[in-house]
N, C-alpha and C positions, 0 to 999 in steps of 0.2 A: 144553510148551504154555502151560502157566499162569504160566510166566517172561515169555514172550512178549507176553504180553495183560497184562501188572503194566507192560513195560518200554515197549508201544506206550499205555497209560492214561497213563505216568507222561509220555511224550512229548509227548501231546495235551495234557494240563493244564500244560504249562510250554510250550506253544507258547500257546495263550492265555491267557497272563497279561500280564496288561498293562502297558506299559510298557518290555515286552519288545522291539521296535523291529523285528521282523520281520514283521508282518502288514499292516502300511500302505503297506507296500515291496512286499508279494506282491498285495496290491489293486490298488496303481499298475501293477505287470506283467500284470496283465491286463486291465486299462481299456486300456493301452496297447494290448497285441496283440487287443482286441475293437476297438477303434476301426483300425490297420492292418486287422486282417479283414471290415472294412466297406469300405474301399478295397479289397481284392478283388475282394468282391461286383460293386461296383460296373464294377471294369475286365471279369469275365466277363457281366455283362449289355450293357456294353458291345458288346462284341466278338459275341457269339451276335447283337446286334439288326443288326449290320452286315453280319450272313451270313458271317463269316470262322471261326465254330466251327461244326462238326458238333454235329448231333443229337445223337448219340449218347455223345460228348464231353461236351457238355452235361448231360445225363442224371444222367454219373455223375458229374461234381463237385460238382451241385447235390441228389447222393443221391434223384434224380425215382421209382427201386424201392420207396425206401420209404413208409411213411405220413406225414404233415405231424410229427409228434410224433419220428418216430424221425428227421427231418431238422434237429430243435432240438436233441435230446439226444444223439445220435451226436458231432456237433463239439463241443458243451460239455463232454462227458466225455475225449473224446479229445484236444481240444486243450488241455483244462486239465489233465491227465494230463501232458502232455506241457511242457506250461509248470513244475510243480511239478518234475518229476525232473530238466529243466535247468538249474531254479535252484536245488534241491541241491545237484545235481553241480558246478556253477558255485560254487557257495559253501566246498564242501568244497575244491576246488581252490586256491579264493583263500587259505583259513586252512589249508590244508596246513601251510606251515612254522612255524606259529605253536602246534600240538596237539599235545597230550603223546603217548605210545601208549595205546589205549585210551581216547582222551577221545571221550567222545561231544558233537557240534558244537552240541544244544539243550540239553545240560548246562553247557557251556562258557557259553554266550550266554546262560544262565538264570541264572548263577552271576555273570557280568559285569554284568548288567546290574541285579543283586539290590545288590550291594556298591557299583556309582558312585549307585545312589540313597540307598546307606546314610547315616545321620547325619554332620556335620561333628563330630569327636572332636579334641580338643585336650590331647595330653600331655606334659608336662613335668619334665625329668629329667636321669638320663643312666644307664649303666653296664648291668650289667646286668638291674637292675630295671625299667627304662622298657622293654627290647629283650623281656621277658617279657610286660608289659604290650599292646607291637604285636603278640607274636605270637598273642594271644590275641585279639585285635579285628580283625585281617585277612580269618577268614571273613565279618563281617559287612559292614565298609564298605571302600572305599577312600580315603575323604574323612579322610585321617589324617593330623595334621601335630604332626611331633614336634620339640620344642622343647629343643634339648639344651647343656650347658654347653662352654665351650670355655679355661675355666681351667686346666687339663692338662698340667703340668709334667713329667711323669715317664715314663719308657719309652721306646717309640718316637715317640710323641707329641714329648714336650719333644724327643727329638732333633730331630726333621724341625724341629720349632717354631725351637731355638735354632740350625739349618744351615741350613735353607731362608726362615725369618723370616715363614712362613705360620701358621695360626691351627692347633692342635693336633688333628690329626682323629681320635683314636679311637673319641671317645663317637657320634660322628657313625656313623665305619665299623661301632661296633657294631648300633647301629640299624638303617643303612641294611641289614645284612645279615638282621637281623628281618622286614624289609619288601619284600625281593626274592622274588620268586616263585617260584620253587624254590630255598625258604629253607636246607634240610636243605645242600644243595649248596656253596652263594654261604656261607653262615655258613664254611663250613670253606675256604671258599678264600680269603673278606675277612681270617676269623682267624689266616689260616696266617702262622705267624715263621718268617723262615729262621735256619738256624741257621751258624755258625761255629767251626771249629776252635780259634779265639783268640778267646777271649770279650773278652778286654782291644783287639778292634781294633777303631775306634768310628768308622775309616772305611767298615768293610765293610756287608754288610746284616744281621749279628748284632745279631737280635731286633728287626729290624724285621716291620710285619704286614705281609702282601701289601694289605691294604684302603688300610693310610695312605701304602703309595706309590701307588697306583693313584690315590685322591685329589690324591697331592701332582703326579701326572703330568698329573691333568686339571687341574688348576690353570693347571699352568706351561701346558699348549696353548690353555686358553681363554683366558689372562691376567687373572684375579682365582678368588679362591675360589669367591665365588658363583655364578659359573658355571662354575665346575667341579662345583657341587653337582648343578646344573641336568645336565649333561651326565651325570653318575654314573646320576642318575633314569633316564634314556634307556637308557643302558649295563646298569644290573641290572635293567631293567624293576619301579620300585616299582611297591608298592601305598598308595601314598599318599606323603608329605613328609616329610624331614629338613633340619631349617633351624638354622643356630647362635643364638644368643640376641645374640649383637652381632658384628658383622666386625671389633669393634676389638680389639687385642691385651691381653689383661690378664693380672694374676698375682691368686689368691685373698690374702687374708691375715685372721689370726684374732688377736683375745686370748685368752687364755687363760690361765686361773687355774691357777698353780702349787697340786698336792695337798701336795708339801711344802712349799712357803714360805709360802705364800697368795699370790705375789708374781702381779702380772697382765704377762704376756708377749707380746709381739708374733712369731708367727708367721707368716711370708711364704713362699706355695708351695704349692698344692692338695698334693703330695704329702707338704711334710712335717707338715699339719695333724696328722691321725691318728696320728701318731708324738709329736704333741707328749702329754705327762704330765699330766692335769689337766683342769680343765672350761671348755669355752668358750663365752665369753659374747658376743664378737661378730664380726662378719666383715663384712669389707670387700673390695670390688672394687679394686684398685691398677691404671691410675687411676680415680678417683671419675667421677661424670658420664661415661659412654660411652652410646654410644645404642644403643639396640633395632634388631636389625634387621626392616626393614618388615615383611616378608613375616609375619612372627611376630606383629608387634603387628594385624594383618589377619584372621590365622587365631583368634586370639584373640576379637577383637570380632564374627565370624561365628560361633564355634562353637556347636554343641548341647549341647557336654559338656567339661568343661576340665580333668584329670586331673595333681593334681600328685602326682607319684611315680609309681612306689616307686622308693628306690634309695636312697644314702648322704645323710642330713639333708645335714650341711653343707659337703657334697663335690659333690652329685651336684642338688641338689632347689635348694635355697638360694641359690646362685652364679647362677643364670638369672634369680632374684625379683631379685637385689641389682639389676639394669637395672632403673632409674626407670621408664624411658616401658613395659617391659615388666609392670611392677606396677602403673601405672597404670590401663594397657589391662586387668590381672586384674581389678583393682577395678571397671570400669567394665560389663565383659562382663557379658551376659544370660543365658550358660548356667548352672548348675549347676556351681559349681566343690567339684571332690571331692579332701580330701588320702589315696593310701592309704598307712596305715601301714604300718612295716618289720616284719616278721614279729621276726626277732632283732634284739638289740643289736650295736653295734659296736664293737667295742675301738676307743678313742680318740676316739671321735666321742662316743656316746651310752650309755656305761657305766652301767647304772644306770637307764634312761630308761624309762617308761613311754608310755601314747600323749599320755595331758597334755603329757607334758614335749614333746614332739615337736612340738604345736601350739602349746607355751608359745613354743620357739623360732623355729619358722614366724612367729607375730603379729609376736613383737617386731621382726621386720625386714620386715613387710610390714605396708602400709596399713590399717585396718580394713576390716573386710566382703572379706577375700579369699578366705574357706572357710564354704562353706554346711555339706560334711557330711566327715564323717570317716570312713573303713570299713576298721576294723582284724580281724585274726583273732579268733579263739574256740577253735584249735583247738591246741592246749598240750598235745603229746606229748613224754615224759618219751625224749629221744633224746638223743647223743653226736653231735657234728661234730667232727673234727679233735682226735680225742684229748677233746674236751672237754667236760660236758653243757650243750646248751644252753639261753641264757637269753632267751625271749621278750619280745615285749614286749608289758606286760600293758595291760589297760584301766583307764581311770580318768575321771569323770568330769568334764565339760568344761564349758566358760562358753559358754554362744552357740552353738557348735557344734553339728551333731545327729550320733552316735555310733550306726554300723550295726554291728556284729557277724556273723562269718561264718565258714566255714571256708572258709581261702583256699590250705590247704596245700600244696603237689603230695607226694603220698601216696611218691613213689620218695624226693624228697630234702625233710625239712619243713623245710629252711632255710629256703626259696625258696616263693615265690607259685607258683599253678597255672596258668596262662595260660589254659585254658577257666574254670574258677571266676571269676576275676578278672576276666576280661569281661564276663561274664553278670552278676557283682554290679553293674558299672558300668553298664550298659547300660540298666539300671531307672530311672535319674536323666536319661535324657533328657529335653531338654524340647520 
């Protein structure tokens, strides 16, 4: 009993809340059938004043048995009784094939309508630190556009890329399967590799993922990528936006400082950065000047909140700034732009790196004024990953920047950010 009256309370208080878009529509349905049932009225006075209805007839449609008071409230109750459980039932019918089992229709509609008025969130990345980050900001809005690299040489990516001459879609499929709404599901079906008996046969579909042909498929039907993007949204039902940071084709390339010669080296290839030996000092787009694409430099200069990272410095984070008109629009935007730092170091990228060094490298290849605040962990437990202990990345004090601290760990694996922590910390920098 007292489930009941908790579950019809909790009903009533998300049926008015406002904004909710169902009571102005239940208004209008009965303005409408009070004004039809004035028309009525009007046809049975008609008809009785022309002698063509009985007495008696008359009587009892116009309820003449009762008192004046029970002839107002009898039809008000009962016809709007009747108006409310039609347009339930009529409601439930229509989102039938659209409801989980067990969803209830003003939880659903409370839940929808909480997240498209949520804040316009802007994140930028790729891998699977940005795909942590969506899944952690999904309960709150749908107004989410994720801005990811398409430098991606390696896997199935580079193959589709150097077979089919289209733009590398992993980072992309990773996200977008962040962002699909029965995420649990769609993650293991975008991620799923087939496998092959001959790994050395690179016409078959060994190791490619199901996500980057289903991309490379909507491609070729719509005839450009970008609408195949567009179509994907449709296809997984996002909860917000995955958009490449430029349609045009590029390769990453880095220097990099030889640890044994001191020599400086020219490295070409998002994949073989991390394998290069040594400390790199800078990166380059090949070719130079590509443009932004729109949609990107849009969501940007709308946002409420512009999140760069998490995921690989200068693999994952870096490659989307190197776009001109893309850092320009960083610079210019109004939100709150937040870098968050990598919990760990990464072999080859950032050995040794603290959160300074991380912004040292962020500034030097973006504009000034691109980072208001910084929000790195605190939370530096003494654990083994992969055989090996590992090495966080600590804090240190910053020029300019303002430095939040948190624990941002997921407690199962403290490689990896929490995706509720991480939202909720970001979410305070609304503006």
């Amino acid at each position: 009993m007292r489930s009941r009256f908790i579950n019809a309370k909790r009903y009533l208080t998300r049926l008015f809340v406002v904004g909710l878009g169902i009571k102005r529509w239940l208004l209008l349905l009965c303005l409408g059938a009070g004004i039809s049932g004035m028309g009525v009225v009007y046809v049975v006075l008609v008809v009785r004043r022309a002698g063509l209805m009985p007495t008696t007839l008359y009587n009892i449609l116009t309820l003449q048995f009762l008192p004046v008071w029970g002839r107002i409230l009898v039809p008000l109750v009962f016809g709007g009784s009747l108006l409310l459980f039609a347009a339930s039932r009529f409601s439930l019918r229509i989102v039938a094939p659209y409801r989980q089992p067990g969803d209830q229709l003003i939880d659903r509609l409370y839940e929808h309508s909480k997240r498209n008025r949520g804040p316009s969130i802007v994140a930028i990345g790729g891998g699977t630190g940005l795909s942590t980050l969506l899944r952690g900001l999904t309960p709150f809005t749908n107004n989410i556009t994720a801005i990811v690299t398409v430098a991606d040489d390696g896997g199935s990516s580079g193959r589709i890329r150097q077979e089919l001459g289209m733009l590398p879609p992993g980072d992309i499929r990773s996200n977008m399967a962040a962002l699909a709404r029965d995420e649990a599901l769609m993650s293991k079906l975008l991620q799923y590799r087939f496998a092959s008996q001959d790994s050395n046969d690179n016409n078959s579909l060994h190791g490619h993922s199901f996500g980057n042909l289903l991309l490379a498929a909507l491609a070729g039907i719509t005839g450009s990528f970008d609408e195949g993007l567009l179509a994907a949204e449709r296809v997984l039902a996002l909860r917000g936006r995955v958009v490449p940071a430029t349609l045009d084709m590029v390769r990453l390339s880095a220097d990099v400082r030889s640890g044994v010669t001191g020599k400086l080296v020219r490295v070409v290839g998002e994949s073989a950065i991390p394998r290069a030996t040594g400390h790199i000092e800078r990166l380059q787009l090949e070719p130079a000047g590509v443009r932004a694409f729109p949609p990107a430099i849009q969501a940007i200069l709308k946002a409420d909140l512009i999140v760069l990272g998490p995921g690989s410095l200068y693999t994952s984070v870096l490659p989307n700034l190197l776009v001109s008109d893309l850092a320009a629009a960083l610079q210019r935007a109004r939100a709150t732009r937040v870098y968050v730092s990598n919990l760990v170091t990464q072999p080859g990228e950032t050995d040794n790196y603290n959160v300074a060094h991380h912004v040292e490298a962020l500034k030097n290849h973006l504009p000034n004024g691109c980072i208001d605040v910084v929000l790195a962990n605190n939370n530096f437990q003494q654990v083994t990953y992969l055989g090996r202990p590992v090495d966080y990345v600590r804090p240190a004090p910053l020029q300019g920047e303002r430095l939040i601290m948190a624990d941002l760990t997921d407690p199962d694996l403290p490689v990896r950010h929490d995706s509720e922590k991480l939202a909720l910390a970001l979410l305070k920098y609304i503006v």
